[in-house]
N, C-alpha and C positions, 0 to 999 in steps of 0.2 A: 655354463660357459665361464671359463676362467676372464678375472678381471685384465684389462683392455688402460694402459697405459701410455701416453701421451709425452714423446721426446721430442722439445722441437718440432718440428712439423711430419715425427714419424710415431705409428702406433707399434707400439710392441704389445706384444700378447697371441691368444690363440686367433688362429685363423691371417695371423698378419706374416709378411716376409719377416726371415730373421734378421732381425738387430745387430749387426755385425762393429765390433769395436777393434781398434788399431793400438797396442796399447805401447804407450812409450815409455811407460812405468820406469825401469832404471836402468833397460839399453841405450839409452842418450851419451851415456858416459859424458857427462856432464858437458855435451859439445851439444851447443845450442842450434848451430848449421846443422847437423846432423840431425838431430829431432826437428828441425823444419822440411828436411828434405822425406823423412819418412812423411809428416803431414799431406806434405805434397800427395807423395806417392799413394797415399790411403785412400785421398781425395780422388785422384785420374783414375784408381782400381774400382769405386765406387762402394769403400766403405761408408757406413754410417756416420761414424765419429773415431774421434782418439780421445784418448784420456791420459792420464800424467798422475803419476805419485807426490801429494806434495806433504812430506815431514820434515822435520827439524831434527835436527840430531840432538841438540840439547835440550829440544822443548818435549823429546819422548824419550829419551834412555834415562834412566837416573844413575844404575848402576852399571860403569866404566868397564865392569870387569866381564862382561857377560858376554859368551862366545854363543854366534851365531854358523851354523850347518847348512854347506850350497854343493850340490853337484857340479862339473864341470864336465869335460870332453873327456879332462885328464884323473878325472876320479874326485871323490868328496873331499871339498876345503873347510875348515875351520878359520874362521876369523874373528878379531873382538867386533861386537855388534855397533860399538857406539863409532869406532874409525869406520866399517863397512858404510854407515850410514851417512857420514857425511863426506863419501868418496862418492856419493851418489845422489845427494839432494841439491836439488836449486832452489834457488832464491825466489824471491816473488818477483825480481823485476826478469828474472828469465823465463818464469811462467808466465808474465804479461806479455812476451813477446811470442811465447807458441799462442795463445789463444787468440793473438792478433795477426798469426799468420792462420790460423785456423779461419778465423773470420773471414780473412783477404780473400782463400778460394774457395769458403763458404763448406764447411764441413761442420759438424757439433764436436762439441768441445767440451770436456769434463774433468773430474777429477775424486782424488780417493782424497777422503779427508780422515784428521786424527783429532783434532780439539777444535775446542767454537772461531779458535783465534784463523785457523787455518778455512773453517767454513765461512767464517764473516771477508774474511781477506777474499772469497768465490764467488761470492753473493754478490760482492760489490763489483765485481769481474764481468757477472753476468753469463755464468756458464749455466748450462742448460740442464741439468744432473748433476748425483753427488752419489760416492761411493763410501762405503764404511767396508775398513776391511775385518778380516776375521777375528782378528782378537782382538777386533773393537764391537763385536756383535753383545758383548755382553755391557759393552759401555754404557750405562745406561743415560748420564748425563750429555753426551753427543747422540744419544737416538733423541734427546726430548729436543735438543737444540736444532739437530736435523729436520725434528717434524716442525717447527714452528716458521720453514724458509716457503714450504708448500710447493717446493720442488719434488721428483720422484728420484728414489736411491737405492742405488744396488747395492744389495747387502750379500757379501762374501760369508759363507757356511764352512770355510774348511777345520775340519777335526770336528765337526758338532756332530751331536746326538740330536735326532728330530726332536726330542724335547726341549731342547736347547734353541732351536732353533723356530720353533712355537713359541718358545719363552720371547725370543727378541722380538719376533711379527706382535704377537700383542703387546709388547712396548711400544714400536710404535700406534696399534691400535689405540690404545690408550691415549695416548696423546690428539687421538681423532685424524691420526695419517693414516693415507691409505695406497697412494700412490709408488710400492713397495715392488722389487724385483729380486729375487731370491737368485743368487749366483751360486752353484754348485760348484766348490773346488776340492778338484782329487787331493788326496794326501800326496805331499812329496814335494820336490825341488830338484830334478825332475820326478812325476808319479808314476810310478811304477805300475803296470797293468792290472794287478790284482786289489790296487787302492785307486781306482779310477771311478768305478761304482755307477756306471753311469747310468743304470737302471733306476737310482736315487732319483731324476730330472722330473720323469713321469711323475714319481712316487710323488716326488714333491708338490709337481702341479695338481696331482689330486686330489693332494690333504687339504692344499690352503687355496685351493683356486689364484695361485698368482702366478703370472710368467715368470720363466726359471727358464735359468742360462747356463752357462760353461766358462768358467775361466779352466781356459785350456792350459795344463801344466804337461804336456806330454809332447817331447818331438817329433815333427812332422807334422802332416794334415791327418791321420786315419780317426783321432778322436775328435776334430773338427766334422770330418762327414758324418759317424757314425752317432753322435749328439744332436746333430742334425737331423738326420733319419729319423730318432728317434720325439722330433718335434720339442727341442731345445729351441727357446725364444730367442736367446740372445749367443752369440756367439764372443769371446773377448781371449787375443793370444798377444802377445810378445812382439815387438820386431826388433830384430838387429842386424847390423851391416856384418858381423862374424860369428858363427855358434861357438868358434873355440874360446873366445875372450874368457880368462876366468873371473868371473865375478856373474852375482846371482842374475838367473833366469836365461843367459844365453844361450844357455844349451838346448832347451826346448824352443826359445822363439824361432821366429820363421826369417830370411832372411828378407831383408826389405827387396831385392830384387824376386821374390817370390808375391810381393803382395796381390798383382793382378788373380795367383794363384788361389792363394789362401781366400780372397773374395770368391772366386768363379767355383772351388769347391762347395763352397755352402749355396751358392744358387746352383749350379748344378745338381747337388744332391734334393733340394728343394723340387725341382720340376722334374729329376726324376720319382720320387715319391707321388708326383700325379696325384688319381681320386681312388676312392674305395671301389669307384663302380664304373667299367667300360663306358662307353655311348656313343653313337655316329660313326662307329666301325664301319671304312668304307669295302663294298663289297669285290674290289681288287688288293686287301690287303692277304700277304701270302697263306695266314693260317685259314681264312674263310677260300681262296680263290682255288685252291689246291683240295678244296677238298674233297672227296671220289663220289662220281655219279657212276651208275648200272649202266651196262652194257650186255649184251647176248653173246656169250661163250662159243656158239654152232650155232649152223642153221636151224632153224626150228621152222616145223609148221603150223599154220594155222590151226586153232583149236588144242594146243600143247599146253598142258598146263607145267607152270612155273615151279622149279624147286631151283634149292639155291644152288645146285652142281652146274644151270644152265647161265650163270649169271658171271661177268667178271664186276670187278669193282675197280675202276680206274678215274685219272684225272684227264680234263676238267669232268662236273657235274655239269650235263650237257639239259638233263632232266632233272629224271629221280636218285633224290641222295641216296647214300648210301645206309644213310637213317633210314628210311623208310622202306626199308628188306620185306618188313613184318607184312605190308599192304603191297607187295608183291607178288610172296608166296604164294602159292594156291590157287591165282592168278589166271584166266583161261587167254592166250593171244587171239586177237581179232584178227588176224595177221600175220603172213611169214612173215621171219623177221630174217636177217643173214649176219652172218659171223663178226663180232666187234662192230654190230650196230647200235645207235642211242636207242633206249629201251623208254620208249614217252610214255603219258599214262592211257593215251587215246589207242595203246598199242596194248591193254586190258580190258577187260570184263569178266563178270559172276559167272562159276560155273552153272 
Protein backbone atom coordinates (compact mmCIF):
# COMPACT_ATOMS: atom_id res chain seq x y z
CA UNK A 1 0.00 0.00 0.00
CA UNK A 2 1.28 3.35 -1.06
CA UNK A 3 2.31 5.86 1.75
CA UNK A 4 -0.59 7.75 3.52
CA UNK A 5 0.03 11.59 3.91
CA UNK A 6 -1.38 13.95 6.41
CA UNK A 7 -2.77 17.64 5.12
CA UNK A 8 -4.29 19.55 7.80
CA UNK A 9 -6.74 17.48 8.92
CA UNK A 10 -6.97 15.64 5.46
CA UNK A 11 -5.30 12.17 4.48
CA UNK A 12 -4.05 11.99 0.94
CA UNK A 13 -3.05 8.87 -0.42
CA UNK A 14 -4.41 5.47 -1.54
CA UNK A 15 -7.68 4.49 -0.50
CA UNK A 16 -8.46 8.23 0.71
CA UNK A 17 -10.81 10.97 -1.34
CA UNK A 18 -8.95 12.96 -3.73
CA UNK A 19 -7.12 15.93 -2.62
CA UNK A 20 -8.57 18.57 -4.66
CA UNK A 21 -6.49 21.96 -4.90
CA UNK A 22 -7.76 25.56 -6.17
CA UNK A 23 -5.01 27.10 -7.63
CA UNK A 24 -4.52 30.86 -7.70
CA UNK A 25 -1.08 30.54 -8.87
CA UNK A 26 -0.99 33.73 -11.43
CA UNK A 27 -4.79 34.28 -12.59
CA UNK A 28 -5.08 36.78 -9.60
CA UNK A 29 -3.70 39.44 -11.97
CA UNK A 30 -2.28 40.87 -9.22
CA UNK A 31 -6.04 41.99 -7.93
CA UNK A 32 -6.15 40.90 -4.32
CA UNK A 33 -10.27 41.03 -4.35
CA UNK A 34 -10.19 38.80 -6.94
CA UNK A 35 -8.09 36.02 -5.51
CA UNK A 36 -10.21 36.42 -2.32
CA UNK A 37 -13.29 35.93 -4.15
CA UNK A 38 -11.95 32.68 -6.02
CA UNK A 39 -10.96 31.56 -1.98
CA UNK A 40 -14.32 32.05 -1.22
CA UNK A 41 -15.71 30.22 -4.06
CA UNK A 42 -13.13 27.12 -3.62
CA UNK A 43 -14.35 27.02 0.00
CA UNK A 44 -18.56 26.97 -0.77
CA UNK A 45 -17.55 24.22 -3.96
CA UNK A 46 -15.90 22.21 -1.14
CA UNK A 47 -12.29 22.15 -2.39
CA UNK A 48 -9.58 21.14 -0.30
CA UNK A 49 -7.20 24.02 -0.25
CA UNK A 50 -5.73 26.90 -2.64
CA UNK A 51 -2.38 27.55 -3.14
CA UNK A 52 -0.63 30.70 -4.51
CA UNK A 53 2.86 31.17 -6.48
CA UNK A 54 5.08 33.05 -4.27
CA UNK A 55 8.53 34.53 -6.42
CA UNK A 56 10.29 37.35 -6.70
CA UNK A 57 11.16 38.70 -9.76
CA UNK A 58 14.64 39.82 -8.82
CA UNK A 59 15.28 37.32 -6.28
CA UNK A 60 14.90 34.42 -9.24
CA UNK A 61 15.76 35.81 -12.85
CA UNK A 62 19.34 37.04 -13.03
CA UNK A 63 19.36 37.25 -16.68
CA UNK A 64 16.97 40.30 -17.97
CA UNK A 65 17.20 39.14 -21.29
CA UNK A 66 15.47 35.80 -21.37
CA UNK A 67 12.15 35.10 -23.17
CA UNK A 68 9.63 33.07 -21.75
CA UNK A 69 6.68 30.89 -24.11
CA UNK A 70 2.61 31.01 -23.01
CA UNK A 71 -0.23 29.89 -25.09
CA UNK A 72 -3.24 31.94 -25.28
CA UNK A 73 -6.93 31.96 -26.82
CA UNK A 74 -5.06 33.98 -29.39
CA UNK A 75 -2.00 31.88 -30.27
CA UNK A 76 1.67 31.41 -28.58
CA UNK A 77 3.16 34.83 -26.85
CA UNK A 78 6.74 35.46 -26.27
CA UNK A 79 7.47 37.68 -23.66
CA UNK A 80 10.78 38.83 -21.52
CA UNK A 81 10.53 36.51 -18.47
CA UNK A 82 11.86 38.89 -15.90
CA UNK A 83 8.86 41.85 -16.84
CA UNK A 84 6.26 38.58 -17.22
CA UNK A 85 7.23 37.80 -13.75
CA UNK A 86 6.69 40.67 -11.93
CA UNK A 87 3.45 41.60 -13.80
CA UNK A 88 2.36 38.77 -11.73
CA UNK A 89 4.02 38.30 -8.31
CA UNK A 90 2.74 39.70 -4.87
CA UNK A 91 4.29 40.80 -2.13
CA UNK A 92 4.16 39.09 1.28
CA UNK A 93 1.88 41.52 2.75
CA UNK A 94 -0.70 40.51 -0.10
CA UNK A 95 -0.02 36.77 0.62
CA UNK A 96 -0.80 37.52 4.37
CA UNK A 97 -4.01 38.72 3.41
CA UNK A 98 -5.27 35.39 1.18
CA UNK A 99 -4.03 33.09 3.91
CA UNK A 100 -6.06 35.15 6.21
CA UNK A 101 -9.03 35.02 4.29
CA UNK A 102 -8.20 31.37 3.71
CA UNK A 103 -8.23 30.91 7.51
CA UNK A 104 -11.56 33.31 8.02
CA UNK A 105 -13.71 30.51 5.97
CA UNK A 106 -11.53 27.83 6.99
CA UNK A 107 -9.94 26.21 3.86
CA UNK A 108 -5.86 25.03 3.76
CA UNK A 109 -3.75 27.12 2.52
CA UNK A 110 -0.47 26.68 0.64
CA UNK A 111 2.17 27.62 -1.48
CA UNK A 112 4.88 26.90 -4.18
CA UNK A 113 8.18 27.92 -2.85
CA UNK A 114 11.65 28.90 -4.68
CA UNK A 115 14.36 29.85 -1.93
CA UNK A 116 14.61 29.26 2.07
CA UNK A 117 13.94 33.05 2.07
CA UNK A 118 10.38 32.51 0.53
CA UNK A 119 10.01 29.11 2.76
CA UNK A 120 11.02 30.79 6.03
CA UNK A 121 8.67 33.86 5.13
CA UNK A 122 5.48 30.36 5.11
CA UNK A 123 6.77 28.77 7.97
CA UNK A 124 6.30 31.66 9.84
CA UNK A 125 2.80 32.00 8.14
CA UNK A 126 1.80 28.77 9.29
CA UNK A 127 0.68 27.18 6.07
CA UNK A 128 -0.01 23.73 5.96
CA UNK A 129 2.23 22.40 2.93
CA UNK A 130 4.80 23.45 0.57
CA UNK A 131 5.17 23.07 -3.19
CA UNK A 132 8.55 22.93 -5.19
CA UNK A 133 8.04 23.50 -8.71
CA UNK A 134 9.73 21.72 -11.53
CA UNK A 135 12.73 23.33 -12.10
CA UNK A 136 13.25 23.36 -8.65
CA UNK A 137 13.21 19.50 -8.43
CA UNK A 138 16.73 19.31 -9.08
CA UNK A 139 17.39 22.33 -6.38
CA UNK A 140 19.06 20.57 -4.25
CA UNK A 141 19.71 23.17 -1.53
CA UNK A 142 15.66 24.06 -1.10
CA UNK A 143 14.87 20.05 -0.94
CA UNK A 144 17.40 19.95 2.16
CA UNK A 145 15.75 23.26 3.51
CA UNK A 146 12.33 21.97 2.74
CA UNK A 147 12.92 18.73 4.51
CA UNK A 148 14.10 20.18 7.81
CA UNK A 149 10.23 22.31 8.23
CA UNK A 150 8.74 18.49 8.65
CA UNK A 151 6.00 19.76 6.63
CA UNK A 152 4.71 17.35 3.52
CA UNK A 153 5.45 18.86 -0.26
CA UNK A 154 4.51 18.47 -3.58
CA UNK A 155 6.92 18.02 -5.81
CA UNK A 156 6.13 19.12 -9.61
CA UNK A 157 7.76 16.43 -12.26
CA UNK A 158 7.18 18.29 -15.47
CA UNK A 159 10.00 17.50 -18.34
CA UNK A 160 11.58 14.71 -15.95
CA UNK A 161 12.80 11.47 -16.79
CA UNK A 162 11.74 8.90 -14.02
CA UNK A 163 15.36 8.89 -13.19
CA UNK A 164 15.31 12.27 -12.46
CA UNK A 165 12.66 12.10 -10.65
CA UNK A 166 14.04 9.04 -8.30
CA UNK A 167 17.05 11.30 -8.06
CA UNK A 168 14.98 14.22 -6.25
CA UNK A 169 12.62 11.62 -3.89
CA UNK A 170 15.91 10.30 -2.53
CA UNK A 171 16.96 13.85 -1.79
CA UNK A 172 14.66 14.26 0.00
CA UNK A 173 15.03 10.65 1.62
CA UNK A 174 18.29 11.49 2.46
CA UNK A 175 17.50 14.21 4.40
CA UNK A 176 15.20 11.55 6.51
CA UNK A 177 11.86 13.31 4.72
CA UNK A 178 9.31 11.36 3.91
CA UNK A 179 6.20 13.01 3.89
CA UNK A 180 6.55 13.58 -0.23
CA UNK A 181 3.75 13.86 -3.01
CA UNK A 182 4.82 13.46 -6.40
CA UNK A 183 2.64 15.85 -8.89
CA UNK A 184 2.54 14.81 -12.56
CA UNK A 185 2.66 17.77 -15.02
CA UNK A 186 1.90 17.33 -18.69
CA UNK A 187 4.40 19.11 -20.94
CA UNK A 188 3.00 22.36 -22.41
CA UNK A 189 1.37 25.66 -21.55
CA UNK A 190 -1.45 24.64 -22.57
CA UNK A 191 -0.42 20.39 -22.90
CA UNK A 192 -1.29 19.20 -25.78
CA UNK A 193 -2.91 15.51 -25.72
CA UNK A 194 -0.05 13.51 -26.91
CA UNK A 195 2.27 15.17 -23.83
CA UNK A 196 -0.30 14.54 -21.19
CA UNK A 197 0.95 10.99 -20.39
CA UNK A 198 -1.28 10.29 -17.84
CA UNK A 199 -0.60 6.78 -17.70
CA UNK A 200 2.71 8.08 -16.05
CA UNK A 201 0.37 8.67 -12.51
CA UNK A 202 -0.05 4.81 -11.92
CA UNK A 203 3.50 4.21 -13.24
CA UNK A 204 4.53 6.54 -10.63
CA UNK A 205 2.58 5.35 -7.67
CA UNK A 206 3.97 2.03 -8.30
CA UNK A 207 7.54 2.71 -8.57
CA UNK A 208 7.84 4.84 -5.32
CA UNK A 209 4.76 3.90 -3.40
CA UNK A 210 3.78 7.75 -3.01
CA UNK A 211 0.64 9.65 -3.76
CA UNK A 212 0.79 11.14 -7.19
CA UNK A 213 -1.34 13.99 -8.42
CA UNK A 214 -2.24 16.00 -11.57
CA UNK A 215 -1.29 19.52 -12.09
CA UNK A 216 -3.74 19.90 -14.70
CA UNK A 217 -2.26 21.93 -17.77
CA UNK A 218 -5.12 21.15 -20.21
CA UNK A 219 -8.55 23.02 -20.99
CA UNK A 220 -11.48 21.98 -19.48
CA UNK A 221 -12.51 19.16 -17.02
CA UNK A 222 -11.81 15.79 -19.45
CA UNK A 223 -8.10 15.44 -17.91
CA UNK A 224 -9.53 16.20 -14.52
CA UNK A 225 -11.95 13.15 -14.75
CA UNK A 226 -9.96 10.86 -16.53
CA UNK A 227 -6.79 11.32 -13.86
CA UNK A 228 -9.15 10.57 -11.63
CA UNK A 229 -10.47 7.49 -12.94
CA UNK A 230 -7.35 6.52 -13.23
CA UNK A 231 -6.73 6.81 -9.19
CA UNK A 232 -4.83 10.21 -9.13
CA UNK A 233 -4.50 11.45 -5.37
CA UNK A 234 -4.46 14.81 -5.77
CA UNK A 235 -6.06 16.78 -8.19
CA UNK A 236 -4.49 20.83 -8.76
CA UNK A 237 -5.97 23.42 -11.88
CA UNK A 238 -6.10 26.97 -12.39
CA UNK A 239 -8.84 29.45 -11.79
CA UNK A 240 -9.68 32.43 -13.59
CA UNK A 241 -12.44 34.93 -13.98
CA UNK A 242 -11.52 34.85 -18.24
CA UNK A 243 -9.74 32.19 -20.31
CA UNK A 244 -8.98 34.84 -23.03
CA UNK A 245 -6.78 37.13 -20.79
CA UNK A 246 -3.39 36.86 -22.46
CA UNK A 247 -0.86 36.18 -19.99
CA UNK A 248 0.32 32.53 -18.77
CA UNK A 249 -2.17 29.72 -17.74
CA UNK A 250 -5.48 31.33 -18.62
CA UNK A 251 -6.22 29.52 -21.22
CA UNK A 252 -6.51 26.17 -19.57
CA UNK A 253 -7.89 27.38 -16.04
CA UNK A 254 -11.41 26.81 -15.26
CA UNK A 255 -13.45 29.72 -14.94
CA UNK A 256 -14.13 30.66 -11.22
CA UNK A 257 -17.88 30.37 -11.96
CA UNK A 258 -17.24 26.67 -12.90
CA UNK A 259 -15.70 25.96 -9.53
CA UNK A 260 -18.73 23.92 -7.97
CA UNK A 261 -17.97 22.04 -11.36
CA UNK A 262 -14.61 21.36 -11.39
CA UNK A 263 -15.15 19.97 -7.56
CA UNK A 264 -18.45 17.79 -8.38
CA UNK A 265 -16.33 16.36 -11.47
CA UNK A 266 -13.77 14.59 -9.37
CA UNK A 267 -16.36 13.42 -6.72
CA UNK A 268 -18.42 12.37 -9.35
CA UNK A 269 -15.99 10.47 -11.08
CA UNK A 270 -14.85 9.05 -7.73
CA UNK A 271 -18.29 7.18 -6.85
CA UNK A 272 -18.65 6.43 -10.11
CA UNK A 273 -15.56 4.33 -10.12
CA UNK A 274 -17.38 2.35 -7.19
CA UNK A 275 -15.73 -1.36 -5.99
CA UNK A 276 -14.11 -4.18 -8.12
CA UNK A 277 -16.87 -6.42 -6.85
CA UNK A 278 -20.97 -6.08 -7.09
CA UNK A 279 -22.74 -7.04 -3.66
CA UNK A 280 -26.34 -6.67 -2.08
CA UNK A 281 -27.76 -6.53 -5.83
CA UNK A 282 -31.31 -6.03 -4.96
CA UNK A 283 -33.52 -8.65 -6.56
CA UNK A 284 -35.84 -5.75 -8.37
CA UNK A 285 -32.89 -4.39 -10.04
CA UNK A 286 -33.85 -4.49 -13.98
CA UNK A 287 -30.88 -6.74 -15.08
CA UNK A 288 -31.67 -9.58 -12.45
CA UNK A 289 -35.84 -8.77 -12.53
CA UNK A 290 -36.14 -9.26 -16.31
CA UNK A 291 -34.67 -12.02 -16.58
CA UNK A 292 -36.51 -15.19 -18.52
CA UNK A 293 -38.22 -17.87 -16.60
CA UNK A 294 -39.72 -21.27 -18.75
CA UNK A 295 -42.94 -21.51 -19.85
CA UNK A 296 -45.00 -24.35 -21.81
CA UNK A 297 -45.22 -23.51 -25.54
CA UNK A 298 -48.72 -26.07 -26.18
CA UNK A 299 -50.53 -28.09 -24.26
CA UNK A 300 -48.97 -30.87 -23.27
CA UNK A 301 -49.87 -34.09 -21.44
CA UNK A 302 -49.14 -35.75 -18.70
CA UNK A 303 -46.25 -38.06 -19.03
CA UNK A 304 -44.68 -35.88 -22.12
CA UNK A 305 -41.37 -35.74 -22.01
CA UNK A 306 -39.59 -32.44 -22.29
CA UNK A 307 -37.48 -31.11 -25.30
CA UNK A 308 -36.78 -27.69 -25.86
CA UNK A 309 -39.18 -27.12 -28.94
CA UNK A 310 -41.92 -27.43 -26.03
CA UNK A 311 -40.63 -24.65 -23.85
CA UNK A 312 -40.94 -20.75 -24.47
CA UNK A 313 -38.36 -18.43 -22.52
CA UNK A 314 -40.12 -15.32 -21.41
CA UNK A 315 -40.19 -12.56 -18.69
CA UNK A 316 -40.65 -12.55 -15.46
CA UNK A 317 -38.96 -15.79 -14.09
CA UNK A 318 -41.99 -16.97 -12.39
CA UNK A 319 -39.99 -20.42 -11.59
CA UNK A 320 -37.36 -21.95 -13.44
CA UNK A 321 -34.63 -19.83 -14.96
CA UNK A 322 -33.92 -19.95 -18.07
CA UNK A 323 -30.27 -21.36 -16.78
CA UNK A 324 -31.50 -24.10 -15.84
CA UNK A 325 -32.73 -25.66 -19.67
CA UNK A 326 -30.22 -28.43 -19.01
CA UNK A 327 -32.33 -30.06 -15.62
CA UNK A 328 -35.38 -29.66 -17.65
CA UNK A 329 -34.74 -31.50 -20.66
CA UNK A 330 -35.57 -35.02 -20.75
CA UNK A 331 -37.90 -34.24 -18.09
CA UNK A 332 -41.18 -36.47 -17.67
CA UNK A 333 -44.43 -33.95 -16.64
CA UNK A 334 -46.47 -35.21 -13.65
CA UNK A 335 -49.07 -33.05 -15.22
CA UNK A 336 -50.88 -31.53 -18.14
CA UNK A 337 -49.66 -28.49 -18.40
CA UNK A 338 -51.71 -25.65 -20.85
CA UNK A 339 -50.28 -23.24 -23.16
CA UNK A 340 -48.07 -20.13 -21.81
CA UNK A 341 -48.28 -21.94 -18.38
CA UNK A 342 -45.37 -21.36 -15.49
CA UNK A 343 -43.44 -24.50 -15.93
CA UNK A 344 -42.48 -25.28 -11.67
CA UNK A 345 -40.20 -27.87 -10.80
CA UNK A 346 -43.10 -30.04 -8.81
CA UNK A 347 -44.55 -30.03 -12.54
CA UNK A 348 -41.23 -32.80 -13.19
CA UNK A 349 -39.94 -36.07 -12.51
CA UNK A 350 -37.42 -39.08 -13.75
CA UNK A 351 -38.30 -40.89 -16.58
Amino acid sequence: MNKIVKIGDKLVGEGQPTFIVVELGVCHEQNIELAKSFIQKAKDAGADAVKVEAFQADEFVLDKTMIHKYGTVDGEVEENYYELLKRLELNFDQIKELKQKADEVGILFFSTVHDKEDTDFFEDLGVCAYKIASVDMTHLPLIRHLSKKGKPVFMDTGAAYTGEIDAAIRAFETEGFEDLIIMHNPMGYPAPFDKTDLRMIPAIQETFELPVGLSCHTPGFDMVVASTAIGSNVIEKPVTRDNSISSPEHIFAYLDSQTDEYVAKVRDTEICMGNKRRSNIPETAHGRAKRRGIYIKNDLPKGHVITEDDLLFRVPNKSIASSDIDNVIGKVLSNSKVSKSVLYINDLQEK
